[in-house]
Predicted model as a PDB file, atoms N, CA, C, CB and O in Angstrom, pLDDT in the B-factor column:
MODEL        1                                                                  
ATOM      1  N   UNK A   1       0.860  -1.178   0.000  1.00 49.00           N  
ATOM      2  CA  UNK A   1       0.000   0.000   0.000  1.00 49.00           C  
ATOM      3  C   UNK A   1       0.902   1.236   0.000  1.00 49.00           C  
ATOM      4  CB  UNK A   1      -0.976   0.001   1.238  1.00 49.00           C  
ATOM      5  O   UNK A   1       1.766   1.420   0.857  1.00 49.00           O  
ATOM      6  N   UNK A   2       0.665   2.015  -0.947  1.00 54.00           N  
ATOM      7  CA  UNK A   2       1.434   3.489  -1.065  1.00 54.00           C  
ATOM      8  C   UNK A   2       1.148   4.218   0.337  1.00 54.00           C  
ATOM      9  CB  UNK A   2       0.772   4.541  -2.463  1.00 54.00           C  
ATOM     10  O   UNK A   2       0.134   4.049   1.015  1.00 54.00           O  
ATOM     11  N   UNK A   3       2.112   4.972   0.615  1.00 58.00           N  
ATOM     12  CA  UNK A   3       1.525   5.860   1.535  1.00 58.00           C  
ATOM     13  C   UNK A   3       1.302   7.167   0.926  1.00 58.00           C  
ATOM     14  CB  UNK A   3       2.328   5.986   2.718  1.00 58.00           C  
ATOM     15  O   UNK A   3       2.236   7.665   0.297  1.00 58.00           O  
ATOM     16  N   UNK A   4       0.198   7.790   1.025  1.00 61.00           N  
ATOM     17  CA  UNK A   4       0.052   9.373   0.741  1.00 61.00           C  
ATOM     18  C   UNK A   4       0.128  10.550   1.770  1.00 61.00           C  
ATOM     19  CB  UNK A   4      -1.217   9.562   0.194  1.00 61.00           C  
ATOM     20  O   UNK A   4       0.006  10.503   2.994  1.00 61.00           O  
ATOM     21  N   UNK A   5       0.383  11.703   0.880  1.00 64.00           N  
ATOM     22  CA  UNK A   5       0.926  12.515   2.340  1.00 64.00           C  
ATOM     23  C   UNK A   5      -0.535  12.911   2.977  1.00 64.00           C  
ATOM     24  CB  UNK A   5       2.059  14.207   2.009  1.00 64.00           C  
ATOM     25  O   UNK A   5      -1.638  12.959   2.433  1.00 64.00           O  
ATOM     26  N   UNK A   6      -0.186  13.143   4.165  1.00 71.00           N  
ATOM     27  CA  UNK A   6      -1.446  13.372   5.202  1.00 71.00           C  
ATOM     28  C   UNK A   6      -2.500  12.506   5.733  1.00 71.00           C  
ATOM     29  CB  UNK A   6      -2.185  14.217   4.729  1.00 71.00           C  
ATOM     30  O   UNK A   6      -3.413  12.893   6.463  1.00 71.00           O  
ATOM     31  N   UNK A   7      -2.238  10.799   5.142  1.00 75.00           N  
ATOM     32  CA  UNK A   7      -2.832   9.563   5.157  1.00 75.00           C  
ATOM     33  C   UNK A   7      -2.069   8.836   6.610  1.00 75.00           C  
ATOM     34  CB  UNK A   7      -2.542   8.744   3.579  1.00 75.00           C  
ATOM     35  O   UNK A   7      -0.853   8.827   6.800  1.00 75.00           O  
ATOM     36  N   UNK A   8      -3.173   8.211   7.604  1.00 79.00           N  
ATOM     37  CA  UNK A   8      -2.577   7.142   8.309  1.00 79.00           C  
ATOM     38  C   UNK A   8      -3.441   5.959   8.245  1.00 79.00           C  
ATOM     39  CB  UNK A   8      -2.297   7.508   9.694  1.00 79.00           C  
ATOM     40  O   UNK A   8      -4.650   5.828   8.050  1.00 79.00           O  
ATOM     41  N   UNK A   9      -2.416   5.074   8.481  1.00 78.00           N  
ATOM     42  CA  UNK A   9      -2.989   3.567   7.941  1.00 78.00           C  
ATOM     43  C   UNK A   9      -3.808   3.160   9.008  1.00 78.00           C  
ATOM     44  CB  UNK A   9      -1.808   2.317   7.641  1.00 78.00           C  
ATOM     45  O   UNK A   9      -3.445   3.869   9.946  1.00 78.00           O  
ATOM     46  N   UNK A  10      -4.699   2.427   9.391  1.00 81.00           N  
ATOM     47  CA  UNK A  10      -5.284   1.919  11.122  1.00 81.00           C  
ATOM     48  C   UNK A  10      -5.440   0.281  10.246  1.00 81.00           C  
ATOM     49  CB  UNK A  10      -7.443   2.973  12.067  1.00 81.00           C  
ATOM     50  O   UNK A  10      -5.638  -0.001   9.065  1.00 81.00           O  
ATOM     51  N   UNK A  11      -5.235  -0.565  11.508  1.00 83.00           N  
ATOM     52  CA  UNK A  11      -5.417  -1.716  11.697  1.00 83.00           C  
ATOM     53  C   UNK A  11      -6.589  -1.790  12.242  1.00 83.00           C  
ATOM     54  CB  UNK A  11      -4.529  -2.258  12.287  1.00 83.00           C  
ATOM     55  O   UNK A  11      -6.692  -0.973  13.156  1.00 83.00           O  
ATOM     56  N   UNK A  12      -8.025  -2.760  11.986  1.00 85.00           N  
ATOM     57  CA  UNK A  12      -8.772  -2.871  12.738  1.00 85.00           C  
ATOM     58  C   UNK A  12      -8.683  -4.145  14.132  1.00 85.00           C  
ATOM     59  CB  UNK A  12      -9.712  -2.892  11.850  1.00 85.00           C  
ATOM     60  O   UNK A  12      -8.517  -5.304  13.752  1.00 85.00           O  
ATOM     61  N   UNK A  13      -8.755  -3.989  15.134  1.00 85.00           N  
ATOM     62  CA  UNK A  13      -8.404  -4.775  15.884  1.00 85.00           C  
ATOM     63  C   UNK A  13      -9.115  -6.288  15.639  1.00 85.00           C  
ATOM     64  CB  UNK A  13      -8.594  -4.143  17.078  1.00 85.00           C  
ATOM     65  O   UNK A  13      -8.543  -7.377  15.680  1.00 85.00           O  
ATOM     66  N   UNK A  14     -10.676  -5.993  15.345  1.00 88.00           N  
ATOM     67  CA  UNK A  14     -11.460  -6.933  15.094  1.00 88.00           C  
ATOM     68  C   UNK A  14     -10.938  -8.294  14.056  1.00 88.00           C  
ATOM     69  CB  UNK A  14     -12.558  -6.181  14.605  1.00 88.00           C  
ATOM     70  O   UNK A  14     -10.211  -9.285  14.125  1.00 88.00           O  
ATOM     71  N   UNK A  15     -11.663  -7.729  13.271  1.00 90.00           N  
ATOM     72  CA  UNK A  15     -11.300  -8.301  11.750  1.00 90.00           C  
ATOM     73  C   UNK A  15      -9.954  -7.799  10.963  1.00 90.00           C  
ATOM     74  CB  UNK A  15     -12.529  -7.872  10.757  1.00 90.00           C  
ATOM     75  O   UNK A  15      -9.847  -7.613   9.750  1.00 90.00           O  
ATOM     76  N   UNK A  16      -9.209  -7.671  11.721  1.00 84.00           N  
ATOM     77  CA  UNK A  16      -7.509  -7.093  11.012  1.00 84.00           C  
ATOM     78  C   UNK A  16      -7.548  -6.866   9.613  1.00 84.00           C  
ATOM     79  CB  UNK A  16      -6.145  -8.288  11.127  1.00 84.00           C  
ATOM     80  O   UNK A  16      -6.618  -7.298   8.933  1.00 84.00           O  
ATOM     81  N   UNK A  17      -8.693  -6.115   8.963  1.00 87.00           N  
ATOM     82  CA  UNK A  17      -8.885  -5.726   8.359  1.00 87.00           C  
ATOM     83  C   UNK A  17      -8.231  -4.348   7.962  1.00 87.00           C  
ATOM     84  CB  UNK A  17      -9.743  -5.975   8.534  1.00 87.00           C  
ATOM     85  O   UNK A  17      -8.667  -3.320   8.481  1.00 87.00           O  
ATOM     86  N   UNK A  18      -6.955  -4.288   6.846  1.00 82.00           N  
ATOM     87  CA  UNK A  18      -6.352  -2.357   7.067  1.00 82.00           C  
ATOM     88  C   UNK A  18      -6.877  -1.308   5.825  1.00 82.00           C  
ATOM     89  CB  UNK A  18      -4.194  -2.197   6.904  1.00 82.00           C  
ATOM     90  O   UNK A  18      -6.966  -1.593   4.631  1.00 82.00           O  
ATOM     91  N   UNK A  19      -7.190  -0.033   6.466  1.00 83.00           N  
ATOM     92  CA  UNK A  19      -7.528   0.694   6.000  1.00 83.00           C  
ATOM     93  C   UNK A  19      -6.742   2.203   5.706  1.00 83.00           C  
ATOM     94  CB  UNK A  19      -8.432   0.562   6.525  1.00 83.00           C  
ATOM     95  O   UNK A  19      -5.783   2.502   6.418  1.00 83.00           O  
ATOM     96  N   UNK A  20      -7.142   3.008   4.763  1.00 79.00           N  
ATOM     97  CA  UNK A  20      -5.987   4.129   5.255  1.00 79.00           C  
ATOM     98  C   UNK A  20      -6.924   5.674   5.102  1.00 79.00           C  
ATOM     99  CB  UNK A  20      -4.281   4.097   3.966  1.00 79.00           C  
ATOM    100  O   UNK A  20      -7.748   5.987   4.243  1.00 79.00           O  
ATOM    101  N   UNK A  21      -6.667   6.069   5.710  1.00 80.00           N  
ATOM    102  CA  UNK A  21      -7.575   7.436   6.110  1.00 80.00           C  
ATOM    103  C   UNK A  21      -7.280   8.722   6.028  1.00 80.00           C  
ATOM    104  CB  UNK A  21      -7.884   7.492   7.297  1.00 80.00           C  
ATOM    105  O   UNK A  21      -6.219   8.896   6.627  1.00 80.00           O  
ATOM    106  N   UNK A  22      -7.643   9.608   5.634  1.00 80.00           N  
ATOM    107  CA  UNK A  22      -6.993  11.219   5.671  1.00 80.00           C  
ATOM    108  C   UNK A  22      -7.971  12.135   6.506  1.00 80.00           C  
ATOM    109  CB  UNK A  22      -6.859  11.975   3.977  1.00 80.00           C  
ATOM    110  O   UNK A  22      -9.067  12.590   6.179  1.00 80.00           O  
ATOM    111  N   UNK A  23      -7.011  12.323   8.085  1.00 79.00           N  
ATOM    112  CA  UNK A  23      -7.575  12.859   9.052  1.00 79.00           C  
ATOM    113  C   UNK A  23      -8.338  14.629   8.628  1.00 79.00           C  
ATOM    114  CB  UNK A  23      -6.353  12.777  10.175  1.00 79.00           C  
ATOM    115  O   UNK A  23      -9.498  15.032   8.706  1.00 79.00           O  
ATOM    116  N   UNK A  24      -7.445  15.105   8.319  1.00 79.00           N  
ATOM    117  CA  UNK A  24      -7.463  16.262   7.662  1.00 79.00           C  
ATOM    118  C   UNK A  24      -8.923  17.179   6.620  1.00 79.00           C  
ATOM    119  CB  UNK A  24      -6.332  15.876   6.877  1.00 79.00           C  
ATOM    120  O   UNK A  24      -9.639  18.177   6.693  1.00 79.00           O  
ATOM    121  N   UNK A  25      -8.540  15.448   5.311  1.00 77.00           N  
ATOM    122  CA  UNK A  25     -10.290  15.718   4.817  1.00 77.00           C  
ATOM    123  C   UNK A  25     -11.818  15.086   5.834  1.00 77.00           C  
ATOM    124  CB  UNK A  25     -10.435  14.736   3.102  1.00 77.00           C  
ATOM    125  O   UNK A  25     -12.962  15.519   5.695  1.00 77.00           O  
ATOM    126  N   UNK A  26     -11.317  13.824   6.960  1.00 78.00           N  
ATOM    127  CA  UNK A  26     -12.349  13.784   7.401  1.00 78.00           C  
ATOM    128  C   UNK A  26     -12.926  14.905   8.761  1.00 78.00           C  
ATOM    129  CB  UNK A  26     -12.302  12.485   7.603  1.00 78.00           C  
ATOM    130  O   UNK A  26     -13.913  14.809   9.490  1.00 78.00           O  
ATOM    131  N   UNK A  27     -11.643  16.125   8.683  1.00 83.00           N  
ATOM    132  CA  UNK A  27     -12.405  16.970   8.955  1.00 83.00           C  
ATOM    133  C   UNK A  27     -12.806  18.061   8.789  1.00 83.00           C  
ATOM    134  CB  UNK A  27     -12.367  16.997   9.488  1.00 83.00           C  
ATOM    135  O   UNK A  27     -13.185  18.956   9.544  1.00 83.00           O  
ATOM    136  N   UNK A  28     -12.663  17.907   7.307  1.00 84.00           N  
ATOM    137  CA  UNK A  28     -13.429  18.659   6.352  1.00 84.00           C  
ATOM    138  C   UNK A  28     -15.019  18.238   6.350  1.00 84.00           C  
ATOM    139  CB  UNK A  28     -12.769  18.431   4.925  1.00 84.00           C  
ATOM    140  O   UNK A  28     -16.040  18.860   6.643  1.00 84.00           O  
ATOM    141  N   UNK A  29     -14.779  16.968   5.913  1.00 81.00           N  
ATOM    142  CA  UNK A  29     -16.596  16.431   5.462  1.00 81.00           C  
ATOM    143  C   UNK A  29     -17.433  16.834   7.393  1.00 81.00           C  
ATOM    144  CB  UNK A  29     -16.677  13.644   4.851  1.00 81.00           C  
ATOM    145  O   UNK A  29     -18.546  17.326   7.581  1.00 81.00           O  
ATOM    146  N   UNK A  30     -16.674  16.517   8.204  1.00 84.00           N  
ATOM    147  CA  UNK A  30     -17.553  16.424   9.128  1.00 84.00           C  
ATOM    148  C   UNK A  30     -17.512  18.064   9.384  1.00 84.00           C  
ATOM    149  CB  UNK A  30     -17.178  15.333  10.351  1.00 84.00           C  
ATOM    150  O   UNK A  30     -16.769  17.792  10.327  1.00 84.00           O  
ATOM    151  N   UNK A  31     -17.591  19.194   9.420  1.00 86.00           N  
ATOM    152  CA  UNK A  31     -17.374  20.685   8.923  1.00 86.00           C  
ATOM    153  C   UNK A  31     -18.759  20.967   8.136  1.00 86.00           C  
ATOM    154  CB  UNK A  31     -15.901  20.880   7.828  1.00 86.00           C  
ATOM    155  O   UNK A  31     -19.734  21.522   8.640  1.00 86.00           O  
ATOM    156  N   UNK A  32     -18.636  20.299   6.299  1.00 83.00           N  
ATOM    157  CA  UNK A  32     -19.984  20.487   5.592  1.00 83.00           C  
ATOM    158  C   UNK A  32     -20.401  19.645   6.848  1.00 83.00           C  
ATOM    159  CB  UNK A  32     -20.316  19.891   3.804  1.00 83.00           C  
ATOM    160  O   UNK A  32     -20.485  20.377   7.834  1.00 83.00           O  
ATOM    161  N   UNK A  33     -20.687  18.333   7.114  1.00 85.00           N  
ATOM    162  CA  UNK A  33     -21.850  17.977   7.287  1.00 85.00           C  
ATOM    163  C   UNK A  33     -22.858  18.429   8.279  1.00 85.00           C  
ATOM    164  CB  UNK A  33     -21.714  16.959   7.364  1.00 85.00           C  
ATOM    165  O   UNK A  33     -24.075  18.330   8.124  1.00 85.00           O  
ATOM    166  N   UNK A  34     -21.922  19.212   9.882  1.00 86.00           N  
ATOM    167  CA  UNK A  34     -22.216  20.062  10.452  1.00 86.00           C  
ATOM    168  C   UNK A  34     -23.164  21.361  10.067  1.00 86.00           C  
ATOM    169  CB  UNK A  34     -21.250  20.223  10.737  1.00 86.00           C  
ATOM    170  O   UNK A  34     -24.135  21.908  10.589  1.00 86.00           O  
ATOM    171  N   UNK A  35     -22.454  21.543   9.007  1.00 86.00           N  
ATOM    172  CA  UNK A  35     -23.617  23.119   8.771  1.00 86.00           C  
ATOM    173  C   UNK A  35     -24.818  22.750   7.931  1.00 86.00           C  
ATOM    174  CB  UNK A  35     -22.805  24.618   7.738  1.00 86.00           C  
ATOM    175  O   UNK A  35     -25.962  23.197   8.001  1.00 86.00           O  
ATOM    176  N   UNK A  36     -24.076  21.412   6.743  1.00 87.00           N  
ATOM    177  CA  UNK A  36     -25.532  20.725   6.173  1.00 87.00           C  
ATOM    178  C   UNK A  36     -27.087  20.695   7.480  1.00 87.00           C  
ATOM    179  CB  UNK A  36     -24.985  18.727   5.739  1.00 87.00           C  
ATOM    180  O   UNK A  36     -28.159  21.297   7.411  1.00 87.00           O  
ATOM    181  N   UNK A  37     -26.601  19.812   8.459  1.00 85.00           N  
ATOM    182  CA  UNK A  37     -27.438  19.774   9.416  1.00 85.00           C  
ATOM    183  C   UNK A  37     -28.108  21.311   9.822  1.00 85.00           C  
ATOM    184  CB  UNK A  37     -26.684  19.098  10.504  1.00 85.00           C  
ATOM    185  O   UNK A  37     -29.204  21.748   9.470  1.00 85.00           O  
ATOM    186  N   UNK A  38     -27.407  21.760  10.403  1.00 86.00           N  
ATOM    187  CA  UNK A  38     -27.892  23.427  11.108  1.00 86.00           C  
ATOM    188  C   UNK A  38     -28.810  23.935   9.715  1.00 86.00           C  
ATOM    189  CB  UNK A  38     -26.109  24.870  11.512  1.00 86.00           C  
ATOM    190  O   UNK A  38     -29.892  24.496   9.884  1.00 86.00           O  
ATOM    191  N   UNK A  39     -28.223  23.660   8.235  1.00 85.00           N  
ATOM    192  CA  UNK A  39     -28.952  24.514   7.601  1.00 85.00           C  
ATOM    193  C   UNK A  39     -30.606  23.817   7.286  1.00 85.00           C  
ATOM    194  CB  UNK A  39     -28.058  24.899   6.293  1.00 85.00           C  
ATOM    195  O   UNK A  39     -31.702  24.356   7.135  1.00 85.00           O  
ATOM    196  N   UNK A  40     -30.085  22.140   7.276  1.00 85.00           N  
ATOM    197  CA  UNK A  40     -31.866  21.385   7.111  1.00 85.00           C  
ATOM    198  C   UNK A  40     -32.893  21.799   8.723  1.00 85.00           C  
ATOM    199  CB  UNK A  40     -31.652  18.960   7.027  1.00 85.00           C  
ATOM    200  O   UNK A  40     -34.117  21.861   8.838  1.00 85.00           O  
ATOM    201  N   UNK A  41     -31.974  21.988   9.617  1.00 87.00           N  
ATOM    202  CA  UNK A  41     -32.815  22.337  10.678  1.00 87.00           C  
ATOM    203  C   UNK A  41     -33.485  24.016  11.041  1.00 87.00           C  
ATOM    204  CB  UNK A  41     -31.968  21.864  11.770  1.00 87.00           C  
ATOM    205  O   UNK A  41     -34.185  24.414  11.972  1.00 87.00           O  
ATOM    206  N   UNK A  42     -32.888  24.728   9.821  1.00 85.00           N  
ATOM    207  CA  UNK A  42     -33.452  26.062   9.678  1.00 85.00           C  
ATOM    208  C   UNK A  42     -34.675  26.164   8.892  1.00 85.00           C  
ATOM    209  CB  UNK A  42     -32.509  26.920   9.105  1.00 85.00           C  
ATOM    210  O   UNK A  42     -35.691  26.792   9.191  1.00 85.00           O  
ATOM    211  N   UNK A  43     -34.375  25.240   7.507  1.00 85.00           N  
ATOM    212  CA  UNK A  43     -35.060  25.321   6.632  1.00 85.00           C  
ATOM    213  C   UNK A  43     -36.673  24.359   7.287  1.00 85.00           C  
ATOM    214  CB  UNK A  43     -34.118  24.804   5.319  1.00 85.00           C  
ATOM    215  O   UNK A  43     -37.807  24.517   6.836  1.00 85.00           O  
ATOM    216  N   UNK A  44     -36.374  23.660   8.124  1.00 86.00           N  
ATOM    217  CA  UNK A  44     -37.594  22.456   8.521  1.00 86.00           C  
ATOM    218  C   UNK A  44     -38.064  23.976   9.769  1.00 86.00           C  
ATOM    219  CB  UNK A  44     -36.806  20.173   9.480  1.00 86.00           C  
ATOM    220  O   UNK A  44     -39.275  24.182   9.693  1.00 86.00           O  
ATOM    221  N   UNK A  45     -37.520  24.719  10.546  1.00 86.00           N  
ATOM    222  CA  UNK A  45     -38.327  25.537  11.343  1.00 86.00           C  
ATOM    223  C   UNK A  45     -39.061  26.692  10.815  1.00 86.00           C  
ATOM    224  CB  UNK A  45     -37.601  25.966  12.275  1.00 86.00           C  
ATOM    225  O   UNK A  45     -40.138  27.179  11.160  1.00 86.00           O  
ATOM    226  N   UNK A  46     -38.164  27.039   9.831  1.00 84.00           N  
ATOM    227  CA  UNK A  46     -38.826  28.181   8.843  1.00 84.00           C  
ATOM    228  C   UNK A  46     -40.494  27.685   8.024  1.00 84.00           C  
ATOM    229  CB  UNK A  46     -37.469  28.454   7.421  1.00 84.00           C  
ATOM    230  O   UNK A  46     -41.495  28.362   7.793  1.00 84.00           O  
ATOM    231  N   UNK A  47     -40.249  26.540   7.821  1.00 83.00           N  
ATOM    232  CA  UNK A  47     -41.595  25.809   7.243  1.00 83.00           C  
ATOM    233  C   UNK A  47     -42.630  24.932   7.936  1.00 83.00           C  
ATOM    234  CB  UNK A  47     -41.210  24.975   6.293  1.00 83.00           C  
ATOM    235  O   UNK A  47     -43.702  24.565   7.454  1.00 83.00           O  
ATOM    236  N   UNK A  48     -42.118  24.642   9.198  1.00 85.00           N  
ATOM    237  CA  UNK A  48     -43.363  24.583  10.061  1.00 85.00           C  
ATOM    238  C   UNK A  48     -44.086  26.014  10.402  1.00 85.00           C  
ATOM    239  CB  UNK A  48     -42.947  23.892  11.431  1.00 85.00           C  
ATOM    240  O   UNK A  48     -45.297  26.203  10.518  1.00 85.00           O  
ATOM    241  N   UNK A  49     -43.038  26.964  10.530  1.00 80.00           N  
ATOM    242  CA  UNK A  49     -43.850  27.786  11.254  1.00 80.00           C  
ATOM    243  C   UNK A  49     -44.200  28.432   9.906  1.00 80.00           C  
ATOM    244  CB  UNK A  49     -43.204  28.689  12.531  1.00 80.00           C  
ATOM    245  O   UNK A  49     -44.118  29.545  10.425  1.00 80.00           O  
ATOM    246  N   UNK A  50     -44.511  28.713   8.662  1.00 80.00           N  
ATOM    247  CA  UNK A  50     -45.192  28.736   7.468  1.00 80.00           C  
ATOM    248  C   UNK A  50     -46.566  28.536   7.418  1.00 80.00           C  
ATOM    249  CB  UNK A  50     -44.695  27.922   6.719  1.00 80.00           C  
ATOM    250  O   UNK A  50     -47.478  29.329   7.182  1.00 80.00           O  
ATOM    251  N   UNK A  51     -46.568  26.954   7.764  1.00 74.00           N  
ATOM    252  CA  UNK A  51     -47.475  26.287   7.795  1.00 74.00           C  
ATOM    253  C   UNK A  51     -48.158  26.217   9.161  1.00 74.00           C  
ATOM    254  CB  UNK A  51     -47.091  25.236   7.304  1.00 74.00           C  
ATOM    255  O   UNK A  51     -48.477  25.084   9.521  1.00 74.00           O  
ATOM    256  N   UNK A  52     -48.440  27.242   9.990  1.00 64.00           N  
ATOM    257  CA  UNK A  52     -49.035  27.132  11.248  1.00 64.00           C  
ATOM    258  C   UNK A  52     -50.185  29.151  10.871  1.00 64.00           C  
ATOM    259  CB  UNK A  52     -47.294  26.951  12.941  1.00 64.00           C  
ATOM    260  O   UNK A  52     -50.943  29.600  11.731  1.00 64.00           O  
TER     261      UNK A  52                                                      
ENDMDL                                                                          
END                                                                             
C-alpha cells in the first residue's frame, strides 16, 4: 500500500482488516456535514412555522 501525504494507515483490531484514512479531509466532510445539518434544521423551522 502506497503511503500518501497526510494519510494514516489503522489496523482494525477486530477483523484485522487495514484501511488508510486522511484525518485532515475527514475533517473537512464532518465541517460540511455540520452546517448541512444546522442549515436542514433552519429550513424544517422556517416551514413549520409557514405552515401554522
Amino acid at each position: 500500500m502506497r503511503i500518501l501525504w497526510s494519510s494514516k494507515h489503522i489496523l482494525c483490531s477486530d477483523c484485522g482488516e487495514r484501511s488508510l484514512v486522511f484525518p485532515e479531509l475527514m475533517k473537512v466532510a464532518e465541517k460540511h456535514r455540520a452546517s448541512s445539518r444546522t442549515a436542514r434544521f433552519i429550513l424544517n423551522r422556517l416551514q413549520s412555522q409557514q405552515s401554522h
